[in-house]
N, C-alpha and C positions, 0 to 999 in steps of 0.2 A: 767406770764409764757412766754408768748411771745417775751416781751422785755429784758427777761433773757436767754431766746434761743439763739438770734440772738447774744447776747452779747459774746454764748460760738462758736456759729458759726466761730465768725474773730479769736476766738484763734486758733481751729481748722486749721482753713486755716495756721495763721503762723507757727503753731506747722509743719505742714504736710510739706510746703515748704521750711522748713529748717531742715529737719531731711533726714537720709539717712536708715531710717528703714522703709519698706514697711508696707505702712499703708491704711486704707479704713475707710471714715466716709459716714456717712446717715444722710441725713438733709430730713425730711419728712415734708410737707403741703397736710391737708385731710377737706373735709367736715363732716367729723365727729364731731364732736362738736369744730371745724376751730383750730383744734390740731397743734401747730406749737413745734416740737421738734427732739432733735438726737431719733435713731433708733439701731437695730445693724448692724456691718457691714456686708457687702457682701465681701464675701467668694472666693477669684481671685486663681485659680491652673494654674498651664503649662498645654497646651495643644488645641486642638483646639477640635471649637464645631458645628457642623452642623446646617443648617439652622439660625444662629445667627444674630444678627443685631453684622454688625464688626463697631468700629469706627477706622479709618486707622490713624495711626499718621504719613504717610509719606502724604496723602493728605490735606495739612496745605493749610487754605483758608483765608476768608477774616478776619480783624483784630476789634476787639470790640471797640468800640465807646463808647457805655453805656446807661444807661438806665432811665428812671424818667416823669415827668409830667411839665403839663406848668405853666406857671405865667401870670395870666391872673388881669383885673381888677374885675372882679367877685369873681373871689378868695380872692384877695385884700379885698372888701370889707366883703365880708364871715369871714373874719381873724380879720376885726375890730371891728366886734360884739362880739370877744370874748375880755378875761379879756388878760392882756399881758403875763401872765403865762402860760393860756391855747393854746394861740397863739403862745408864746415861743417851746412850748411843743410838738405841731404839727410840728413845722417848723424843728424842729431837729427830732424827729421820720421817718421824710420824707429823710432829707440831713444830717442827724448828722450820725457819724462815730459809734455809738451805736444804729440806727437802720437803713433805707435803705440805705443810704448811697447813695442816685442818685447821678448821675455824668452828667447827661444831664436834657436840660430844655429850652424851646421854651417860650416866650414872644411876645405880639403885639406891633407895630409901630403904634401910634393910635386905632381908635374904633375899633372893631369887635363886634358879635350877645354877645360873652362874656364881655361888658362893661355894667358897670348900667343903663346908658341912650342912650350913642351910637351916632352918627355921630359927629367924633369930628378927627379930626389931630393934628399935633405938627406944621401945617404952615396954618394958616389962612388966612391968608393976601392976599385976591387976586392980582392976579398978582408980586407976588414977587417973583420975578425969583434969588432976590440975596441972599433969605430966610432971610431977619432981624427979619422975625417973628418969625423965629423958637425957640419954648421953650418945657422945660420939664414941663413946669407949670400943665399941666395936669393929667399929674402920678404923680404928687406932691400935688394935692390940696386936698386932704383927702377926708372924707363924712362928713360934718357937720349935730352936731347932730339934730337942727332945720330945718332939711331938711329927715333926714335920724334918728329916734328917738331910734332905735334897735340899733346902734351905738353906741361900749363904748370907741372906742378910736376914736375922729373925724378927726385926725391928722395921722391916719393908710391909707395908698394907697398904689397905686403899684410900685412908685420909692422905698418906706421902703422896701416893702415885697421882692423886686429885691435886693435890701442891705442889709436885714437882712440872707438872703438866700445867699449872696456872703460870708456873712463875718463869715457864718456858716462852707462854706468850707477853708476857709482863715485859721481858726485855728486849721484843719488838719495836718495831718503829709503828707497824699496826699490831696494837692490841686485841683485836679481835678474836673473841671465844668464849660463844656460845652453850653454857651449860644446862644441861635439860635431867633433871632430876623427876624419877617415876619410883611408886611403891608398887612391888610385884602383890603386896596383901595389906591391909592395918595390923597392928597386934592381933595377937589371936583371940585376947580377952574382949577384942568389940564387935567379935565378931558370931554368927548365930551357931553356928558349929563349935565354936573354944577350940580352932587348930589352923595351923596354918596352909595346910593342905590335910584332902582325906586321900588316900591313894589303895584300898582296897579293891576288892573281887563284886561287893555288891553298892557301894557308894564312894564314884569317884566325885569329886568338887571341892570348890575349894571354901564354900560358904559367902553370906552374905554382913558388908558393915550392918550393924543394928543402927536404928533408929537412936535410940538415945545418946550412941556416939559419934551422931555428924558433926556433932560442933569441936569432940574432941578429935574427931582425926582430922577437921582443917586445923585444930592450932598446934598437931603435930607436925605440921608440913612450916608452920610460921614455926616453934620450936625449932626443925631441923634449917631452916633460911637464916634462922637468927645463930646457929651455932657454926655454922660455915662461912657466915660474916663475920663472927668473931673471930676466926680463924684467916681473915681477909679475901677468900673466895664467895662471888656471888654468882645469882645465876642467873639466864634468861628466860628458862620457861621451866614447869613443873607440866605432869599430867596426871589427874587425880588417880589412876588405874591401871598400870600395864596390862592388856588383852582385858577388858570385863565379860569379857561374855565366855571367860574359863578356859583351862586349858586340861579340861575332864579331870580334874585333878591331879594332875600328874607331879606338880610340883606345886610352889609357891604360890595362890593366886588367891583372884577373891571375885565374884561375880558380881558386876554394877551393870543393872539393866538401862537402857535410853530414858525412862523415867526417873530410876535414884541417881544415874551423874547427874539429869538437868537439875533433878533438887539441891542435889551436894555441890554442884557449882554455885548456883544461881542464889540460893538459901544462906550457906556457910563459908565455900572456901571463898567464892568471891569477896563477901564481902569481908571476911576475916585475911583477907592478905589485904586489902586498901587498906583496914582500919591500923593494920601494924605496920604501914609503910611500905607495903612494897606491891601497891599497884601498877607496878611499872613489871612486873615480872609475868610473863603470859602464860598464861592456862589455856592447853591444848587438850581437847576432848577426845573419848576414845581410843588412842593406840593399839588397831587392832586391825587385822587385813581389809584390804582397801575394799574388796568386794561385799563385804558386812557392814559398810559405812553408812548406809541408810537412814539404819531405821536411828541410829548417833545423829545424824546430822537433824533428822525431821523432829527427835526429842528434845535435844539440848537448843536445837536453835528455833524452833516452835516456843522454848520456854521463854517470856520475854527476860526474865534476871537470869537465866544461865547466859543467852546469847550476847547480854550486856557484856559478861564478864570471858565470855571466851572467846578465843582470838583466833582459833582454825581449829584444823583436825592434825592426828599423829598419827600414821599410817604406817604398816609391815605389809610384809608383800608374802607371807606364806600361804595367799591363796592361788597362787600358779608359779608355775618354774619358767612359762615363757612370755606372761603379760603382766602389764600393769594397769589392765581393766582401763582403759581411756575414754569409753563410756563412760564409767561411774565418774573419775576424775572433772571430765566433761562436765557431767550433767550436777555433781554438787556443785561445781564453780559458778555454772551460770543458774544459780537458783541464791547463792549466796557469793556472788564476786567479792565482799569483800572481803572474808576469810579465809586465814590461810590453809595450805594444803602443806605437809611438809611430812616426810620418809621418815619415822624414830627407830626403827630396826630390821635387819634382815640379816640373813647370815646362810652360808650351805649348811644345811640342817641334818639331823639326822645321822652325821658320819660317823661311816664305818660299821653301821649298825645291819647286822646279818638279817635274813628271813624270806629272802627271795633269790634264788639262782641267779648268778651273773649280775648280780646288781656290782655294778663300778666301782662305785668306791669302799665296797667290802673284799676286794679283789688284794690281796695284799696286806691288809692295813694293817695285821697284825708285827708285819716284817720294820725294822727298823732304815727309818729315812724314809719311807714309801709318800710322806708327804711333799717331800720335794723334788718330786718326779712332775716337770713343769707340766708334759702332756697331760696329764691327768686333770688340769686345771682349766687347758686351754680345748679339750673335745669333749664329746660327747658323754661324759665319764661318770655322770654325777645322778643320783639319783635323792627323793626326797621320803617322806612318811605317807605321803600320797600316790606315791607308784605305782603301788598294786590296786591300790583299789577302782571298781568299776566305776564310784561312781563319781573319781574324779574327771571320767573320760580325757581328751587330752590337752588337760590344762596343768597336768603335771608329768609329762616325758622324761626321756634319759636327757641331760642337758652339759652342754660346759659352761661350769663356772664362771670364767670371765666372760663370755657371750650374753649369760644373764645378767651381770651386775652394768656394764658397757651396755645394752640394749633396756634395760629396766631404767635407768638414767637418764638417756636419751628419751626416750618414751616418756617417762615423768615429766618431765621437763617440758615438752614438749603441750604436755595436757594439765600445766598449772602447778605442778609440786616447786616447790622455793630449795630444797636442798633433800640431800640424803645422808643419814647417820649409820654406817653401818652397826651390825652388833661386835662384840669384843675385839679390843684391838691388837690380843696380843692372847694366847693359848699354847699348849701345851701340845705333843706330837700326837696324841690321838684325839683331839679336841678339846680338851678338859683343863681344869678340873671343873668336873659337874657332881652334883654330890646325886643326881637322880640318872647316870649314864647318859643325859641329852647331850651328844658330841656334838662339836661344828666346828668349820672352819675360820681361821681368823687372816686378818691382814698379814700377822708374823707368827709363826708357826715356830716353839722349841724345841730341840729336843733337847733339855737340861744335861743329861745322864750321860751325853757326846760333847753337851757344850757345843751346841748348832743353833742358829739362829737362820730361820729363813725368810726372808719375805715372799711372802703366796702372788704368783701373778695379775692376780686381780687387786693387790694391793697398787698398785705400779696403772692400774685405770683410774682406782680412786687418787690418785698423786695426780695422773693427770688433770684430771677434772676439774679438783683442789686446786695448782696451779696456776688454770686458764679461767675459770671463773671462777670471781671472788666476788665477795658478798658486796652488795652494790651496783652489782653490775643487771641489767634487763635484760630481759628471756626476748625473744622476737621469734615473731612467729616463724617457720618455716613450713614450705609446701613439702608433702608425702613423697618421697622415689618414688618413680613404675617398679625400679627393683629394689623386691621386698626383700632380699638380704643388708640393705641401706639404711643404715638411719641416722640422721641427723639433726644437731641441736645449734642453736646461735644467741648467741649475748651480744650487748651492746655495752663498753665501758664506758662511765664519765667522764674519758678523754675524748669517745668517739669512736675508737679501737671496736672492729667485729670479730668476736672470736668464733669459728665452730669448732663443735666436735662432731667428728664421724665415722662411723663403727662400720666397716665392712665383713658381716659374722660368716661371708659364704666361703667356700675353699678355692675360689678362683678369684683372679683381679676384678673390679669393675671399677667404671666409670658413668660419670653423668654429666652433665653442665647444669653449671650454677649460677644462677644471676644474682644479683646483690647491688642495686638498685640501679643505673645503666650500664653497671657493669658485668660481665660476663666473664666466665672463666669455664674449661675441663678439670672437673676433679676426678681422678685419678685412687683408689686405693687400695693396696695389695688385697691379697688374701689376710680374712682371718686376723684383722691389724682395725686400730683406733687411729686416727690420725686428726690433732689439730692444726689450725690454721688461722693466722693474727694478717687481719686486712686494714691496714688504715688508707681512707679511699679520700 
């Protein structure tokens, strides 16, 4: 039923944008037994309506980017345990133009916590300042199945899984898709530590690029652009650093304070991706929770050649489980309107991981299937690495899942972000594989070992989203609900087509009235339910 919904979904849309008869559809997503279908319409008269959320279509704001998950080598392998059909099967449900149709997707430049084993680059070679070592060999080399026995394809890794996913939208009618490639560290040899991560008792970090190697680690980023163009895949944006500012060492990382990105942009990568051709590929500063965006924005774009050369910010949201800081959002936009703002990762974090009584999602996890227990997704269930502690006070609560990712969206949206990239688009049944225990949750959830394949309900918001707003389409502002379980977001197509979305997160029905420009309507929506809705006026 589902995958018949979405299907009537994209007629919908074309039927609406190419007809000149006023029309209204309803696309519903509820927790009710994870109900994905049309609705009936909502009912638009002349007229105006008091106290209403208005969406303005003369405040046309920033432009959609799009939406999707990343490609990580944990995925990879997650994808090679299955049979090639069922792996077929996800990949296009994810990016095929019959179900989400993502149009964005974030990749690693080497290891991260998301690799099987983990500390590994594309340049080994110490001291190779000319990079002869540099190879793809490592997103190439499969998982052999004498090494790895749950493995049915041993020749499945993450340069396929990167190429079967290009060439999924290659045979589109829109080609659109968006690659955003980040290094969790440099080699270890350029770095002041000589490791890829420290993770002991008296020095956790993960060390700093040296000085001498800025020039070589921008032409490993042109290196790795030029070998995945060789390979026919290219990309839209790079970011010099996933999280700089560390992640205590706990895995893969490397610390770039507000002063060495602005050098490292402004100094070397910028100008070393024009000089190789590919000024046309955007450099996103930062990648790190949105509330530490700061002191990034005042350094790299204070720098006058970093701010030349970079095109926005890459934002994660693990600094709260129920906001996306729209002050901060706010206040860098209008100090820098023209740069983009745009989501590179989030994910439910931390699962399954013990150390607090009744913490939710340690409640079971052990037991087999416990991840497809939809309740658990759709209430209060979920806890993060910030829970206990005092002094996140309560910017880190017990949460549900889809409430977060449907409310963090809408709210982004709302306060300048261009799109959202979730983190891995396809994991294992207890989060994994993580070579350092960091569990999370993903969009498709396996359990190999049953030959189960789940989609998580919060996959099925990100579809929505993906389907209704597509890259090209404008944000329009929209007025706040009086009730704060509401929230709502609005696009404008370049047919003229207004889509919203709107999240009703409370446990009872509500309504509101909606104006949209003389027009006026009751919106209506269940409990606990997302609901869009296509107006051509």
């Amino acid at each position: 039923m589902k995958h018949l919904s979405f299907i009537l979904l994209s007629v919908m849309v074309f039927t609406a944008c190419h007809s000149d008869v006023k029309s209204t559809h309803v696309w519903l997503t509820t927790s009710e037994g994870d109900y994905c279908g049309e609705t009936g319409p909502v009912v638009f008269s002349k007229g105006k309506a008091g106290n209403a959320v208005v969406v303005s279509l003369d405040d046309k704001r920033q432009t959609i980017d799009g939406f999707g998950g990343s490609l990580t080598e944990s995925s990879a392998f997650v994808l090679a345990c299955l049979s090639p059909e069922q792996r077929q099967a996800v990949l296009e449900e994810l990016f095929g133009e019959d179900g989400a149709d993502f149009t964005l997707s974030r990749t690693q430049i080497g290891a991260s916590d998301f690799s099987v084993e983990g500390c590994y680059s594309l340049a080994e070679q110490e001291g190779d300042t000319a990079l002869l070592s540099f190879t793809l060999d490592r997103d190439k080399e499969g998982f052999p199945k004498s090494k790895y026995p749950q493995v049915k394809d041993e020749n499945y890794d993450l340069y396929n899984l990167m190429t079967d996913v290009w060439n999924i939208k290659q045979k589109q009618a829109d080609k659109t898709l968006r690659f955003i490639a980040s290094p969790w560290t440099a080699p270890a040899w350029m770095k002041d530590n000589g490791k890829y991560y420290q993770r002991d008792e008296y020095a956790r970090k993960g060390g700093a690029l040296l000085p001498q190697y800025y020039q070589t680690f921008a032409d490993y980023f042109v290196r790795y652009l030029d070998a995945y163009k060789a390979e026919g895949i290219t990309f839209w944006a790079l970011t010099p650093e996933n999280e700089p500012m560390g992640n205590d060492g706990g895995w893969e990382s490397m610390d770039m304070n507000p002063a060495a990105e602005a050098e490292f942009i402004g100094r070397y990568l910028g100008p070393t991706l024009q000089k190789a051709g590919y000024g046309d590929v955007k450099i996103l500063g930062f990648d790190q929770n949105i509330f530490e965006v700061g002191p990034y924005t005042a350094g790299i774009y204070g720098d006058e050649a970093a701010k030349q050369y970079c095109d926005g910010m890459a934002l994660h949201w693990y600094g709260s489980t129920v906001s996306c800081f729209p002050e901060v959002l706010d206040s860098v936009h209008a100090l820098y309107p023209g740069k983009t703002l745009i989501h590179t990762e989030g994910c439910i974090d931390n699962l399954g991981c013990p150390g607090w009584p009744g913490v939710g999602d340690y409640e079971g996890y052990k037991e087999s299937g416990w991840f497809m227990n939809d309740n658990f997704w759709w209430t209060l269930s979920a806890t993060d690495w910030a829970y206990s502690t005092q002094w996140a006070g309560d910017t880190h609560p017990r949460y549900a899942p889809v409430h977060r990712y449907a409310r963090y969206i809408i709210d982004g949206l709302n306060h300048w972000m261009t799109g959202f990239c979730d983190w891995n688009i396809v994991l294992d049944s207890i989060g994994g594989p993580n070579h350092v225990s960091n569990y999370c949750g993903a969009e498709v959830m396996v359990d190999y070992s049953n030959d189960i394949v789940y989609y998580t309900p919060y996959y099925y918001v990100l579809k929505q989203f993906s389907r209704s707003m597509r890259p090209g389409d404008v944000v329009l502002g929209v007025t706040e609900p009086d009730n704060k379980n509401l929230h709502i977001c609005a696009v404008q197509k370049p047919c003229g087509m207004i889509v919203l979305n709107a999240f009703n997160e409370g446990l009872e029905p509500a309504s509101c009235p909606l104006q949209i420009g003389s027009y006026t309507a009751e919106l209506t929506l269940p409990a606990n339910s997302i609901k869009t809705i296509f107006v051509k006026l």
